[in-house]
Residue frames as qw, qx, qy, qz and C-alpha x, y, z in Angstrom:
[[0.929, 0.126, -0.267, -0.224, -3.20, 45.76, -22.27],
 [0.590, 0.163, -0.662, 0.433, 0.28, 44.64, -21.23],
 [0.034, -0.332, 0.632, -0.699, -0.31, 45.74, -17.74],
 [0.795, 0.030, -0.069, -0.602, -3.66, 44.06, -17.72],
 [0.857, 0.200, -0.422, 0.217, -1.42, 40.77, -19.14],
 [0.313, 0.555, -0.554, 0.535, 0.90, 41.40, -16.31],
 [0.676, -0.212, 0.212, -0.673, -2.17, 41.44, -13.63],
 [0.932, -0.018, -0.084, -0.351, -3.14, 38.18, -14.81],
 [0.681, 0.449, -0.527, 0.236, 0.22, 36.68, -14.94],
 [0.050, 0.395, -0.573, 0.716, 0.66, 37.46, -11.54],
 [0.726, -0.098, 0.032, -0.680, -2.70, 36.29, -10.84],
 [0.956, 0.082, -0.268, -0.092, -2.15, 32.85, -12.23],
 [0.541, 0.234, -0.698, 0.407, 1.71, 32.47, -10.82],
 [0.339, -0.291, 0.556, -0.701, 0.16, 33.54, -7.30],
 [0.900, -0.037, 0.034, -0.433, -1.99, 30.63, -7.65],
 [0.910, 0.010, -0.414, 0.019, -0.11, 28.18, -8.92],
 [0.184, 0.499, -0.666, 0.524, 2.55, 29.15, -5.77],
 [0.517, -0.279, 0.413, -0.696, -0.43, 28.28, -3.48],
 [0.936, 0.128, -0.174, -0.277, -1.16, 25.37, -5.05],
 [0.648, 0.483, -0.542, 0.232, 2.32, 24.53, -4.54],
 [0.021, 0.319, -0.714, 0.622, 2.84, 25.26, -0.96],
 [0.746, -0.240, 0.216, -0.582, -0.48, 23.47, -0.29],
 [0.582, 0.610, -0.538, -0.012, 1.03, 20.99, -2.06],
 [0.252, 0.455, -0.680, 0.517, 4.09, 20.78, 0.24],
 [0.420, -0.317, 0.435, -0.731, 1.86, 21.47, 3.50],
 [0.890, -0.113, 0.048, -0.439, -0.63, 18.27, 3.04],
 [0.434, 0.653, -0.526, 0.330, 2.58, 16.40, 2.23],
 [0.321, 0.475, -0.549, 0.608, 4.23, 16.89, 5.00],
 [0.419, -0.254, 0.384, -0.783, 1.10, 16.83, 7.45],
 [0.184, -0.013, -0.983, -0.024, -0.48, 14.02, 6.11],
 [0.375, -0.609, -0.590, -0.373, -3.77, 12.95, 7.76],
 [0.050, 0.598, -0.295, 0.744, -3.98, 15.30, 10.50],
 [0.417, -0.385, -0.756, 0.325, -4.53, 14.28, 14.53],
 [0.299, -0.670, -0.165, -0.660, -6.76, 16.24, 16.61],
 [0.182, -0.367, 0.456, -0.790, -7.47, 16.43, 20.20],
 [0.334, -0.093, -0.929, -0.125, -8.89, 13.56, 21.79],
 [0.364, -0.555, -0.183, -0.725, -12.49, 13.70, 22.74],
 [0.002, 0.027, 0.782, -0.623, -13.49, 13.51, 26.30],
 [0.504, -0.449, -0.418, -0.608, -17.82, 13.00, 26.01],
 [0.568, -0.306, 0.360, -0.674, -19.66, 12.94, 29.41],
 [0.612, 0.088, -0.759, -0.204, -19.82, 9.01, 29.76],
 [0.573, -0.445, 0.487, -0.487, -20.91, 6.96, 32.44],
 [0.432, -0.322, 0.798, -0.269, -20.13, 3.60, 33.56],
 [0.666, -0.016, -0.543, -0.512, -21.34, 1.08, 30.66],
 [0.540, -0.145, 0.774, -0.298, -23.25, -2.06, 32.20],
 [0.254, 0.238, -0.819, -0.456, -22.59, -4.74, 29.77],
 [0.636, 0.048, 0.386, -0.667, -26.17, -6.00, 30.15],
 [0.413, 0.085, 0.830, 0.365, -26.94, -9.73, 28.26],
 [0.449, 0.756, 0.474, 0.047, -29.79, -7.51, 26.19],
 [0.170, 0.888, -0.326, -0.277, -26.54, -5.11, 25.31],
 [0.512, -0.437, 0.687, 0.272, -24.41, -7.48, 24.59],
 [0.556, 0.495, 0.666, -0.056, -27.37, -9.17, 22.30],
 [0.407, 0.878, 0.243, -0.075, -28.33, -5.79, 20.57],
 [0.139, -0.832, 0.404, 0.354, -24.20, -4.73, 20.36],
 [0.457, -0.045, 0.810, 0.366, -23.35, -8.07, 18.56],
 [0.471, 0.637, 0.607, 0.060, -25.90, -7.60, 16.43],
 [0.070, 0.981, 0.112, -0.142, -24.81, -3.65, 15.39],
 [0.384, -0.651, 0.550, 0.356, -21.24, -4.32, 15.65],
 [0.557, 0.176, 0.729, 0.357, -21.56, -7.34, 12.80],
 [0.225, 0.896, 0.383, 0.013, -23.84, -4.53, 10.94],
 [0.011, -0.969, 0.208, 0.131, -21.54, -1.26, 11.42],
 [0.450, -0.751, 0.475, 0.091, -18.17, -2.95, 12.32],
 [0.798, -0.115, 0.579, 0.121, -17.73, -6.54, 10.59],
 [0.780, 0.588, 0.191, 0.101, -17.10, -5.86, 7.04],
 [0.174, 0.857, -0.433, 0.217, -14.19, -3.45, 7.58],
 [0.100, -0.756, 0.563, -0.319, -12.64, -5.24, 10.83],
 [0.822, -0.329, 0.441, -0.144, -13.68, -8.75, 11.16],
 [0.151, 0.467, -0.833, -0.255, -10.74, -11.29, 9.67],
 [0.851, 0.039, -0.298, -0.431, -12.75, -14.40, 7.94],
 [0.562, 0.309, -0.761, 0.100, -10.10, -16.46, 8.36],
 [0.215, 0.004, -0.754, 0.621, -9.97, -16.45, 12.38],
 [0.288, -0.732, -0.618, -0.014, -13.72, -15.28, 12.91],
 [0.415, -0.671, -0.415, 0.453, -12.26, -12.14, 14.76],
 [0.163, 0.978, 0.131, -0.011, -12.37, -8.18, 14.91],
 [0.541, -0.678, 0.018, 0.497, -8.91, -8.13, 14.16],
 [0.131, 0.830, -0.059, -0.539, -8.22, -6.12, 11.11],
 [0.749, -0.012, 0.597, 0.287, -7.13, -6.03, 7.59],
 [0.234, -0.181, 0.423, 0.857, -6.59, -4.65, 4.43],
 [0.571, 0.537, 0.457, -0.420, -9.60, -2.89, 2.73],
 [0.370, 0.126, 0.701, 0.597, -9.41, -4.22, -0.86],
 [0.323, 0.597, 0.633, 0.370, -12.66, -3.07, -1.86],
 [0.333, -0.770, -0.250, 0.484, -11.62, 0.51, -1.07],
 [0.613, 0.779, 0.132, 0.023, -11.02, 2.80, -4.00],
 [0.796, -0.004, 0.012, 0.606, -7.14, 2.63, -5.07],
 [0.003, 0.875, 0.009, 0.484, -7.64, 6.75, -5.42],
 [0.652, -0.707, -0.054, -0.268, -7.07, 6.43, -1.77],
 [0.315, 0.658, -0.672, 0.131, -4.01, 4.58, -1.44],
 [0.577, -0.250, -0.774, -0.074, -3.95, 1.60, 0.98],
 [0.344, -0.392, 0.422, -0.741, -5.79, 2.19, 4.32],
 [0.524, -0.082, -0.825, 0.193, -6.22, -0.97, 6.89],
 [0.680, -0.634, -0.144, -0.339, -8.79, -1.38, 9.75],
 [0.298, 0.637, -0.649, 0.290, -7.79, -1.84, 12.86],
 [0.317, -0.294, -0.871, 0.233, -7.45, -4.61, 15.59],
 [0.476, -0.440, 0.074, -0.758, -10.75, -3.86, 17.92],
 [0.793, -0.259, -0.551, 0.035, -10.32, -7.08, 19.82],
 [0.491, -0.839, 0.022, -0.232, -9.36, -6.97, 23.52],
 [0.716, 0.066, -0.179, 0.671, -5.40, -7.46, 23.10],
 [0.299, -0.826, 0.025, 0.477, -4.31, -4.46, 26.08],
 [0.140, -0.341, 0.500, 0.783, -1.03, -3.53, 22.82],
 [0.077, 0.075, 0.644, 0.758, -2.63, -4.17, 19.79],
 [0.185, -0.453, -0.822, -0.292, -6.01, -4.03, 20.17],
 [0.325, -0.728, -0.170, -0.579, -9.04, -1.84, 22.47],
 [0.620, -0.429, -0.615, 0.232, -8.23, -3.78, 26.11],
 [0.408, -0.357, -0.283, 0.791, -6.80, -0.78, 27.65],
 [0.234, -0.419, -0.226, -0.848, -9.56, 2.14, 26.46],
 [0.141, 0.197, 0.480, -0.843, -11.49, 3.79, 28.58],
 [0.251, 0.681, 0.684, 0.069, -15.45, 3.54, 27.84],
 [0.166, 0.899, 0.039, -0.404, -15.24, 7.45, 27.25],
 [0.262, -0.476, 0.528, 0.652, -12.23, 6.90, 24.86],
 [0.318, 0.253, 0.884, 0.231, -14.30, 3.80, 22.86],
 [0.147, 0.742, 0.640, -0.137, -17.38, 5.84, 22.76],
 [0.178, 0.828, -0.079, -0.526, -15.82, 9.34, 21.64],
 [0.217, -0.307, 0.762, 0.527, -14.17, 7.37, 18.81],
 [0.189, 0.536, 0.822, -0.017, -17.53, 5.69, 18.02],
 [0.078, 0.897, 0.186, -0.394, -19.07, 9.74, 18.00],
 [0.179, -0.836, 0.207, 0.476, -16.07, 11.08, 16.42],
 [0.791, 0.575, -0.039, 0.205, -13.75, 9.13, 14.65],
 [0.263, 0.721, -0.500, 0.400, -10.78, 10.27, 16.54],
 [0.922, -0.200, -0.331, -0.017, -9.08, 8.12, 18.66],
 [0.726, -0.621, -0.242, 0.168, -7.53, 8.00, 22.21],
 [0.612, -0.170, 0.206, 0.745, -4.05, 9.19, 20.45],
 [0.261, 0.805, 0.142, -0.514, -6.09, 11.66, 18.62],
 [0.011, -0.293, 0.617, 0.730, -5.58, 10.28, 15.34],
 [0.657, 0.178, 0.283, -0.676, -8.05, 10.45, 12.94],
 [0.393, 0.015, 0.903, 0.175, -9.59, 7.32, 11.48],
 [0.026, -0.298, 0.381, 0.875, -10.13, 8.31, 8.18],
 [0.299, -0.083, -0.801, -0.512, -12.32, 5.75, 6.51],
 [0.243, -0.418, -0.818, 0.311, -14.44, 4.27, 9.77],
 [0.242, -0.630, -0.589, -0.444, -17.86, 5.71, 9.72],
 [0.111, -0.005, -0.652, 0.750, -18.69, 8.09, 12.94],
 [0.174, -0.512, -0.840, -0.033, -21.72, 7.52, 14.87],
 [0.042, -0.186, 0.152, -0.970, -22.68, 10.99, 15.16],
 [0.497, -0.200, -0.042, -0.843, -26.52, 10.36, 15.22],
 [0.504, -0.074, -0.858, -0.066, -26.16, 6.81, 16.45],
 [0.704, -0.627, -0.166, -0.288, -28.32, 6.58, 20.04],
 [0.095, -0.556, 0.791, -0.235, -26.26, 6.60, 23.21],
 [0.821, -0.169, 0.493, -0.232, -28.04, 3.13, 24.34],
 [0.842, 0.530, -0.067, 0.070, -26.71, 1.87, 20.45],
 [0.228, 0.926, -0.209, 0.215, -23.99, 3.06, 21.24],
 [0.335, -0.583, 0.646, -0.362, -23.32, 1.55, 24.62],
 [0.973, 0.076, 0.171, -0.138, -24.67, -1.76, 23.45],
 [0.741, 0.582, -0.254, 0.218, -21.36, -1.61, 21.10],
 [0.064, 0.666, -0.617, 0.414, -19.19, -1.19, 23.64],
 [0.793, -0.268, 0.345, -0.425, -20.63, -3.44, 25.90],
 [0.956, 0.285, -0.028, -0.057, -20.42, -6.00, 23.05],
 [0.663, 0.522, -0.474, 0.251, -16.70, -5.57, 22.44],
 [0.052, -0.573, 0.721, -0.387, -15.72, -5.95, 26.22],
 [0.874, -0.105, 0.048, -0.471, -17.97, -9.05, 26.14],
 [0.600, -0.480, 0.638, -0.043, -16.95, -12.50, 26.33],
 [0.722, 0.617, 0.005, -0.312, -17.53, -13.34, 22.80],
 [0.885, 0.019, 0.359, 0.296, -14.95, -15.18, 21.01],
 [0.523, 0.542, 0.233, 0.615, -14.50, -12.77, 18.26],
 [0.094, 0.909, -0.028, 0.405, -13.45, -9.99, 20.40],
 [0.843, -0.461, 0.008, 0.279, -10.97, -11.88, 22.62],
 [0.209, -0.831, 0.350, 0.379, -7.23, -10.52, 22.60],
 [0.816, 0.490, 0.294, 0.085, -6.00, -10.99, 19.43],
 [0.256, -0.717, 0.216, 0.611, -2.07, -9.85, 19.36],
 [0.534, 0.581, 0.346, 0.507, -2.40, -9.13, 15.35],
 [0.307, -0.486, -0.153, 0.804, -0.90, -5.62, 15.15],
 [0.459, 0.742, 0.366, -0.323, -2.44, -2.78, 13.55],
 [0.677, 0.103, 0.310, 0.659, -1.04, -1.82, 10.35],
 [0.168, -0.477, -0.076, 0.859, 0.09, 1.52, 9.76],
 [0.586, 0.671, 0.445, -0.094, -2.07, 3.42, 7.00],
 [0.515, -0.187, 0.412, 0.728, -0.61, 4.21, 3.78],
 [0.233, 0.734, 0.380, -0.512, -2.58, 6.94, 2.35],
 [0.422, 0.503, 0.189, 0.730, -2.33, 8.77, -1.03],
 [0.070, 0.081, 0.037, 0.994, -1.79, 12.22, -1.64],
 [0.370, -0.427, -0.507, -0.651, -5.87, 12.72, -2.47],
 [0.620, -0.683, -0.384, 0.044, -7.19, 11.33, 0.91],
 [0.555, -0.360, -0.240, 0.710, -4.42, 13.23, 2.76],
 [0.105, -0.058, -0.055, -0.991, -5.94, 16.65, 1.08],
 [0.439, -0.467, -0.569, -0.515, -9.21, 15.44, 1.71],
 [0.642, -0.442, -0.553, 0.295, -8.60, 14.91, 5.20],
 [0.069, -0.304, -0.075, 0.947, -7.16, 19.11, 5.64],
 [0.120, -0.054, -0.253, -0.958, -10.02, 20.01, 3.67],
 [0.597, -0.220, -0.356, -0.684, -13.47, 18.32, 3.49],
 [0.653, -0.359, -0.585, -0.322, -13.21, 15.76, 5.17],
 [0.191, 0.367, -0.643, 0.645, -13.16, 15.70, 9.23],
 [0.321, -0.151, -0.916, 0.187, -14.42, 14.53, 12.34],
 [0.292, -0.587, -0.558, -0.508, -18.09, 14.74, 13.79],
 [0.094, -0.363, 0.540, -0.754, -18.26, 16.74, 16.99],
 [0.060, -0.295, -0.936, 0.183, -19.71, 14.66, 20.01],
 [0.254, -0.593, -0.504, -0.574, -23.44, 15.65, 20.30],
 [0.318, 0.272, -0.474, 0.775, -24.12, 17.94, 22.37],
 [0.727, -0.169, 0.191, -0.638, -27.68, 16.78, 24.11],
 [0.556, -0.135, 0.789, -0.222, -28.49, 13.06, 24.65],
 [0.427, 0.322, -0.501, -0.681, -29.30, 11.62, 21.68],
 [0.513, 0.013, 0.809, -0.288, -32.23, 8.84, 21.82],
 [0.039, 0.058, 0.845, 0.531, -33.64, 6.63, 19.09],
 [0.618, -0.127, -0.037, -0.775, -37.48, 7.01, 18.36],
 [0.562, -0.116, 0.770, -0.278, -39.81, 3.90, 18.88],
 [0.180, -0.113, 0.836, 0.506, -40.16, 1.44, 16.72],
 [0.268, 0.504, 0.793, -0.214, -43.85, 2.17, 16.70],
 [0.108, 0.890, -0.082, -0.435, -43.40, 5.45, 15.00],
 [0.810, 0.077, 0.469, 0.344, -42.24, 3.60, 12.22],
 [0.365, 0.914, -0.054, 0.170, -41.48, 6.82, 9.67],
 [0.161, -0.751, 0.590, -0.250, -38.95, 8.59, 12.53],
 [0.829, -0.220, 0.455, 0.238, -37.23, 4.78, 13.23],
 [0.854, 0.216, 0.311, 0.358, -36.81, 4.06, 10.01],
 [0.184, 0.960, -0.059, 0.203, -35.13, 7.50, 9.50],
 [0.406, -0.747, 0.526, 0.004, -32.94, 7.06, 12.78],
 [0.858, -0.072, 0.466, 0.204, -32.14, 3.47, 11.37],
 [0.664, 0.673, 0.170, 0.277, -30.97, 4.86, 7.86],
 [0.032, -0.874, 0.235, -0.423, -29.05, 7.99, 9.36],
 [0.346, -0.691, 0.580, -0.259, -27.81, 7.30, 13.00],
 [0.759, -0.290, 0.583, 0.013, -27.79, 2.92, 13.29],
 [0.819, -0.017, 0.440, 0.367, -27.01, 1.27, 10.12],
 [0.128, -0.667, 0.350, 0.645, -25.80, 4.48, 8.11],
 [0.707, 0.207, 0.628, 0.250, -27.54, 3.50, 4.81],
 [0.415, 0.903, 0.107, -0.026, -27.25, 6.47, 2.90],
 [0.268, -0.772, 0.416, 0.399, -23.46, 6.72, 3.23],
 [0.312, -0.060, 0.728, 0.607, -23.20, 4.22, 0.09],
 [0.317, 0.492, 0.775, -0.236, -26.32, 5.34, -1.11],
 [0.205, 0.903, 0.001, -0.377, -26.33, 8.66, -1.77],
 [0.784, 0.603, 0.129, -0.071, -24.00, 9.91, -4.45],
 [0.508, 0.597, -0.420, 0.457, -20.55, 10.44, -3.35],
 [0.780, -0.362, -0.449, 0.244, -18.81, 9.54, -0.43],
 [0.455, -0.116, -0.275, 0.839, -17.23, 12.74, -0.47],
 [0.092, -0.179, 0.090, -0.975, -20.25, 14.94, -0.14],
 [0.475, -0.611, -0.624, -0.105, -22.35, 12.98, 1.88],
 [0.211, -0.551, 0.317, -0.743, -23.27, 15.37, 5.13],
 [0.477, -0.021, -0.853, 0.211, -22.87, 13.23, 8.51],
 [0.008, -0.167, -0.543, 0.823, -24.30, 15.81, 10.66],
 [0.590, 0.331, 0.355, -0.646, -27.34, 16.69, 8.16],
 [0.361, -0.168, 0.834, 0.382, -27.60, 13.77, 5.81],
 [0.486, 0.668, 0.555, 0.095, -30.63, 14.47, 3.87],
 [0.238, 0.862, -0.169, -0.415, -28.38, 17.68, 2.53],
 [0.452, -0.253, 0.699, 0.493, -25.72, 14.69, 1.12],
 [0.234, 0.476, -0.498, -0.686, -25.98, 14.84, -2.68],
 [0.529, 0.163, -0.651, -0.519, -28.02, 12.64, -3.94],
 [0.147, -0.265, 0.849, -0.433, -29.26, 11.53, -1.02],
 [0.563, -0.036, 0.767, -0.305, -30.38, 8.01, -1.01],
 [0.561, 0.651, -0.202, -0.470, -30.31, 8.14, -5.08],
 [0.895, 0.049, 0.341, 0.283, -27.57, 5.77, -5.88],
 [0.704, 0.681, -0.003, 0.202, -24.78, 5.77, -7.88],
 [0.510, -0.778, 0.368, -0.012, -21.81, 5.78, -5.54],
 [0.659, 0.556, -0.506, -0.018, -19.02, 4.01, -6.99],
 [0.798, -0.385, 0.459, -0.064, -18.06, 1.27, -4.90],
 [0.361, 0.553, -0.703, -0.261, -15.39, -2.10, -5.36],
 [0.895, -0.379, 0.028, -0.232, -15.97, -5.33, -4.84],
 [0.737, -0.549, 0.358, 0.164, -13.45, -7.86, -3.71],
 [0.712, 0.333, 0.405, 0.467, -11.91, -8.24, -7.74],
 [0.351, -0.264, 0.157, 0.884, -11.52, -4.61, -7.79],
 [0.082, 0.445, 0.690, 0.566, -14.50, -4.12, -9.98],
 [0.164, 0.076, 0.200, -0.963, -16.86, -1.07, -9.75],
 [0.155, -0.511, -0.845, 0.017, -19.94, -1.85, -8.38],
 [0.207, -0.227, -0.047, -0.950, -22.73, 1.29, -8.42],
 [0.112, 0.086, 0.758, -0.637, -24.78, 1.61, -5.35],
 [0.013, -0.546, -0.704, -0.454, -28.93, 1.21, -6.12],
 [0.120, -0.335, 0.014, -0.934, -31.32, 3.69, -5.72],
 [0.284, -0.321, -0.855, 0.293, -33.14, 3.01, -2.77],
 [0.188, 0.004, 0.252, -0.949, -35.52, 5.86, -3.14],
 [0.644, 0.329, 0.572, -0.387, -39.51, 5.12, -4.11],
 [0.480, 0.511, -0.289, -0.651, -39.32, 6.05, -7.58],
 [0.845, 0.140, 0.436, -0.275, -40.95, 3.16, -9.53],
 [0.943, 0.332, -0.004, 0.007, -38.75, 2.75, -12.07],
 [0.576, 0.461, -0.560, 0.376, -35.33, 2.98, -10.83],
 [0.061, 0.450, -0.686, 0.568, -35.54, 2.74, -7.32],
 [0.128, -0.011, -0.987, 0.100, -37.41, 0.58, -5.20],
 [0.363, 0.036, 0.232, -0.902, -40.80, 1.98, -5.46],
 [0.762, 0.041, -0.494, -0.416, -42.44, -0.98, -7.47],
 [0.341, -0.103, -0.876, 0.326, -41.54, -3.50, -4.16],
 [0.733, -0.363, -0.542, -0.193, -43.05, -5.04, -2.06],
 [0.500, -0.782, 0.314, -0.199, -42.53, -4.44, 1.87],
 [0.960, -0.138, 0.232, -0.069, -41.73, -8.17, 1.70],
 [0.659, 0.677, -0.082, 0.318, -39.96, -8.26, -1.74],
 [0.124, 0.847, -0.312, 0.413, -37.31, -5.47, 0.56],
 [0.608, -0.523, 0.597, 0.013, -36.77, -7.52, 3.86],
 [0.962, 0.154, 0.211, 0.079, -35.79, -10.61, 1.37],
 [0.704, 0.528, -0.179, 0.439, -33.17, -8.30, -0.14],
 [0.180, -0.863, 0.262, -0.394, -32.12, -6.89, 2.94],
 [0.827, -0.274, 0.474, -0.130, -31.91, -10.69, 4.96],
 [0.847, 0.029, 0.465, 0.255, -30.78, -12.95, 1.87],
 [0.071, -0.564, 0.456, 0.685, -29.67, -10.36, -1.14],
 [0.133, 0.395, 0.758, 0.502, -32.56, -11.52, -3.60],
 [0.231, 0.385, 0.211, -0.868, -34.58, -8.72, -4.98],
 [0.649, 0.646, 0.335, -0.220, -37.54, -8.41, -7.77],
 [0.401, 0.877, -0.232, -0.124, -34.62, -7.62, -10.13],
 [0.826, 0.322, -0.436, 0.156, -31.67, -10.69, -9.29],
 [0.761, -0.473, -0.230, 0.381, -29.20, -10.90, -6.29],
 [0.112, 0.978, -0.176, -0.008, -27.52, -7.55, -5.12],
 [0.677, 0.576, -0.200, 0.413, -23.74, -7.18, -5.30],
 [0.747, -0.324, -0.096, 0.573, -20.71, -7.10, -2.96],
 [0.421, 0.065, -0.795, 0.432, -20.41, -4.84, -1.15],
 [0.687, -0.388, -0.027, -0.614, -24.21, -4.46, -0.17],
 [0.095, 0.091, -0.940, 0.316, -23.72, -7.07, 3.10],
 [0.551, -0.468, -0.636, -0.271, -26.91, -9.43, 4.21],
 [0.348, -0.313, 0.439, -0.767, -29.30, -7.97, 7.48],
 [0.528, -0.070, -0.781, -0.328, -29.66, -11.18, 8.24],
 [0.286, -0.444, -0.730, 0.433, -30.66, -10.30, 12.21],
 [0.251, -0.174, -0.149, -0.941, -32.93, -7.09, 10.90],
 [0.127, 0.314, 0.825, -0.453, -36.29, -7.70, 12.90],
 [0.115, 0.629, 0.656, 0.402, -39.59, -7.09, 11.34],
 [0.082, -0.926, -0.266, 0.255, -39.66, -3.60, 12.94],
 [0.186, -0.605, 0.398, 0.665, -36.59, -2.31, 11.28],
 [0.322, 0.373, 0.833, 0.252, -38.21, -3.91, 8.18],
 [0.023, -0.770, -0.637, 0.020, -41.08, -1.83, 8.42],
 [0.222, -0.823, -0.105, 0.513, -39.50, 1.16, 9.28],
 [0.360, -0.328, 0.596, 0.638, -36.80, 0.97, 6.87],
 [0.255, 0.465, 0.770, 0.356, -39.68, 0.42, 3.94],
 [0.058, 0.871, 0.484, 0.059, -42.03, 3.14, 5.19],
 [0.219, -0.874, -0.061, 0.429, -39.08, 5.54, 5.32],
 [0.319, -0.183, 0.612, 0.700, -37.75, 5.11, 2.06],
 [0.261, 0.317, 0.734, 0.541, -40.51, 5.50, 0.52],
 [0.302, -0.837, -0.323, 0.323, -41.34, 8.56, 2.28],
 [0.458, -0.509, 0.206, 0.699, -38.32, 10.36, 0.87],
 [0.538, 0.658, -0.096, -0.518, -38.43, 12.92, -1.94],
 [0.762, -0.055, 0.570, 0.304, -37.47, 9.92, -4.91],
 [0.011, -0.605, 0.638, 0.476, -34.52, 10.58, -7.58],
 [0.935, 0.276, 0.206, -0.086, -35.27, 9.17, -10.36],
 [0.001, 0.690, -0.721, -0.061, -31.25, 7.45, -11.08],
 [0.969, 0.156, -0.138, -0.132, -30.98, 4.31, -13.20],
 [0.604, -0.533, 0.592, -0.033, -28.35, 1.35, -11.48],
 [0.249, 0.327, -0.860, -0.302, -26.57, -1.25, -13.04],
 [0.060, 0.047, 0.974, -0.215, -28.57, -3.26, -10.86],
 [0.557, 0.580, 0.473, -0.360, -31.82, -2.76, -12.55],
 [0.624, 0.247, 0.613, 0.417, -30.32, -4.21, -15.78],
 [0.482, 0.811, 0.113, 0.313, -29.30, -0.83, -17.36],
 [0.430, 0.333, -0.354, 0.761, -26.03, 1.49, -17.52],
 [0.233, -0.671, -0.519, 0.475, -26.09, 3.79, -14.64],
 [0.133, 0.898, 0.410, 0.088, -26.89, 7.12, -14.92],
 [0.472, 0.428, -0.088, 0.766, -24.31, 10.31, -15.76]]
């Protein structure tokens, strides 16, 4: 028996030593930098129907984190409604200032950052979504867009601010979470005529709607997202701008908690203006207010395609679900 007790004792102080020196190690390492990617680019041509479709995607993917209300432009800012777990982490300028800002990237730098999440210095960017499954033409439209002539991506010498992680996101970042290798075939959207596969790519690779969707931000899967927990269930734990926890809706079919009892219509109205069959959604669900009636469509017939979770929301006037 005592040598048994002696086993375990040893057992448990060998643990908690690892715990300690992991401890130390994340510490000391912080969020870790990687090797900046190099993808196979060619030459964007900043076409006026990229520019069009890049504004549009950029305001969609880009504007809630990086545009500043005040000045109209992509130059960065504290995310408030970002869980305080995290500690404080700040977007950064993406405007065409050559120091603070994108002016002096390389389309292959812009675009493996876009793919990746790691950036030109090879640090990763911890919070900012990566377009793994986004189309290259999506892809290049965004770039296009930000070396446009737009107003809101002129040179803007705001400087980025340095991030101030916690402890938590700085072991998430050595452990779960990390950046999306570039893809390693061309990677093209279906047609919008094929309105299932769109409204898949549109959910997954362009406007990433399952990342608040599903059920945790830390075990959503970026590479195969229909393995993310709870995918496309609700009940993510968002903040809005007061700090308040706001629980994502279930945007599967199921008819009584998720969005199976709408209307096609009933769904572009809450996508475009943020009225649904149940009251106005909640910050920070942002208005598609330049969605086209094919992403509509798609977006409808592919949600309601999906296997559906049945997961009551605040936002269908009951608690949410444990």
């Amino acid at each position: 028996m005592r040598k048994a007790l002696r086993i375990v004792g040893l057992l448990v102080g060998l643990v908690v030593l690892a715990g300690a020196g992991f401890a130390v190690f994340v510490s000391a390492r912080g969020i870790p930098s990687y090797t900046s990617p190099k993808p196979a680019v060619a030459a964007i041509e900043a076409t006026p129907t990229r520019i069009e479709l890049g504004e549009k995607l950029t305001l969609a993917a880009c504007g809630d984190c990086h545009l500043n209300r005040e000045t109209n432009k992509y130059s960065g800012h504290l995310l408030q409604d970002l869980t305080p777990d995290f500690g404080k982490v700040y977007s950064a300028n993406i405007t065409q200032d050559r120091a603070h800002g994108i002016g002096a990237w390389t389309d292959q730098e812009l675009v493996g950052l876009l793919r990746t999440g790691i950036g030109r210095d090879g640090r990763y960017r911890v919070i900012m979504p990566s377009f793994a499954l986004m189309s290259d033409e999506d892809v290049a439209s965004i770039v296009a867009f930000l070396r446009s002539g737009s107003p809101q991506v002129q040179a803007d010498a705001t400087p980025s601010h340095s991030q101030e992680p916690s402890f938590l996101l700085k072991a998430l970042t050595n452990t779960v979470m990390k950046p999306t290798p570039l893809p390693a075939a061309p990677v093209l959207a279906p047609a919008p005529t094929e309105a299932v596969a769109y409204g898949r790519y549109l959910v997954v690779g362009r406007y990433k709607c399952y990342e608040c969707h599903s059920k945790d931000f830390k075990s959503n899967n970026p590479l195969e997202p229909e393995k993310s927990d709870g995918y496309l269930g609700g009940g993510n734990r968002l903040l809005n701008m007061q700090g308040q926890t706001v629980v994502s809706r279930n945007i599967t079919g199921d008819a009584d908690t998720g969005i199976g009892d709408w209307s096609e219509a009933q769904f572009g109205q809450a996508l475009r203006f943020g009225t649904t069959p149940h009251g106005p959604l909640n910050y920070p669900m942002p208005k598609y207010s330049r969605l086209d009636d094919a992403e509509i469509h798609a977006l409808f017939a592919y949600l309601q395609s999906v296997p559906k979770l049945k997961n009551v929301t605040p936002e269908d006037g009951a608690v949410a679900a444990k």
